[in-house]
C-alpha positions, 0 to 999 in steps of 0.5 A: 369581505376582509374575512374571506380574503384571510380565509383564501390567502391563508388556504392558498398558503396552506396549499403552497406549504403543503406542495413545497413540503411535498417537494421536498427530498427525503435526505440530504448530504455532501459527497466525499472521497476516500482521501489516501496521504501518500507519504515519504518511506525515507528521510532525505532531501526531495529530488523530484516530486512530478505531480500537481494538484488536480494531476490524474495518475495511475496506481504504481507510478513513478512520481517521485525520488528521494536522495539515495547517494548515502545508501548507494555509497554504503553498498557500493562499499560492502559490493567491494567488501564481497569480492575481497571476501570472494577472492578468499574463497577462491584460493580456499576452494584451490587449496582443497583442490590441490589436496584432493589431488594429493589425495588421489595419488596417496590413494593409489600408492595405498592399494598398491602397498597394501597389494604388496603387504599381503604378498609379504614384499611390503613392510607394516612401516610402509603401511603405517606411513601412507596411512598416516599421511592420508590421515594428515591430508584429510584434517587438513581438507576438513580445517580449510572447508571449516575456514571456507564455511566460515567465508561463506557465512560472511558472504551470506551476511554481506549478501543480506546488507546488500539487500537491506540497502536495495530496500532501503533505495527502493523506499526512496522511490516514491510510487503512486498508491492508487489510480486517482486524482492528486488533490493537495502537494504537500512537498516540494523539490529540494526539500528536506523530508522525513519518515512519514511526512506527507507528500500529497493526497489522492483520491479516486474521483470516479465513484463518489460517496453521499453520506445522508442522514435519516430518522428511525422511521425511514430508516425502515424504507431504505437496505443495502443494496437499494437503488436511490435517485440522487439531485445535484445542482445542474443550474439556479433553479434546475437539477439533475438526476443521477442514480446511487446504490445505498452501500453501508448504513450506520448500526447506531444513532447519533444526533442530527450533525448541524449542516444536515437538514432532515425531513422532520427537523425535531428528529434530533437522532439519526443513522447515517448512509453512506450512498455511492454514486458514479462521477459523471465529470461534475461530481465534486468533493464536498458538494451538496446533494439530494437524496430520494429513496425508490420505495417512499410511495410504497409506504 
């Protein structure tokens, strides 16, 4: 009698064993995000800094501000430098003016003494004199365009210190990289920051990646593209079934990470697959989730 009751309870287990081994998911993994670290573009004191860890914002935002008092003095200081420059311009650009005129007038007393040259009531001196004073107006035109150019270069580089310092004050702007959650502050107002120092992370949550690991041989059931079921935790004993696309799959093996479980846990190399899933408001970073592929019967 004790051998029969053995017998059964061992086919009972043997059944439950096999049941729950049918239950099981083919891969398992955790969900994670691209996480962005937006980070300071300039070294200053932090002005402002309005997000907050869980804050939804949108890609461009205006978030924050560094000081730019430093960059706004120094351009404040060559926009005066410009118009001093500019002034010299302008009496240059008069001068040319009043011996173009000049010029003009000389011009016109040449064609007339020429006139009378060759009717013979002019003399050569006359000639030679309104030459030469023509000769004297034009180098004396051409050494103040030489001058004005010479202005106009520093203009040029007065104009392009300006738009150094717009890009520098344009870096102190801190904006929003990317339409997402703000998962960590880093920073906060009136601190003193640095070049590169994080600010806060960001990541969008609205589409989530599970990355699973899976042995060679079903590795054969799974490609780019397939549809795969997805199960998360909906309560103690309940799950709930969303749908994931395989986006990426590892080209290499590697050994079995220790916080995955595999279908045949003596595989100790895997590949892993990143599948994306879309958030339907309860996905979360880092939470456990169950993966089963479409065409596992097929085999």
């Amino acid at each position: 009698m004790k051998k029969n009751t053995v017998i059964f309870f061992s086919f009972l287990f043997l059944g439950l064993s096999c049941s729950f081994e049918d239950e099981k998911s083919d891969a398992y993994g955790n969900f994670e995000a691209t996480e962005i670290m937006s980070s300071a573009q300039a070294s200053g004191q932090l002005i402002s800094l309005s997000i907050e860890e869980g804050k939804e914002l949108i890609k461009g935002e205006l978030v924050g501000l560094i000081d730019t008092n430093l960059f706004s003095i120094k351009k404040e200081q060559i926009i005066a430098k410009k118009k001093a420059v500019s002034t010299q311009t302008d009496n240059i650009l008069a001068q040319i003016e009043t011996l173009e005129e000049q010029k003009k007038t000389m011009l016109i007393s040449k064609e007339r003494i020429d006139k009378l040259f060759k009717d013979g009531a002019a003399t050569q001196k006359q000639v030679d004199e309104i030459d030469g004073q023509l000769n004297v107006i034009n180098k004396q035109i051409k050494s103040i365009k030489t001058q004005n150019a010479s202005i106009l270069s520093e203009l040029l580089a007065l104009n392009k210190q300006i738009d150094e310092l717009d890009y520098y004050i344009s870096k102190c702007k801190i904006t929003n990289p990317i339409n997402g959650i703000v998962l960590t502050k880093f920073a906060e107002e009136s601190e003193i920051v640095a070049q590169g120092m994080p600010l806060y992370s960001i990541a969008n949550l609205n589409e989530l990646t599970l990355r699973i690991y899976v042995d060679a041989i079903q590795l054969s059931q799974v490609k780019i593209g397939d549809k795969v079921e997805v199960l998360i935790d909906k309560t103690k004993d309940e799950t709930q079934k969303l749908e994931g696309v395989i986006r990426w799959i590892s080209a290499q093996a590697e050994f079995t990470p220790k916080i995955i479980q595999t279908k045949n846990e003596r595989v100790s190399l895997v590949y892993a697959v990143k599948v994306t899933v879309k958030n339907n408001g309860y996905l979360k970073i880092g939470m456990p989730a169950e993966v089963n592929f479409n065409n596992k019967n097929s085999k």
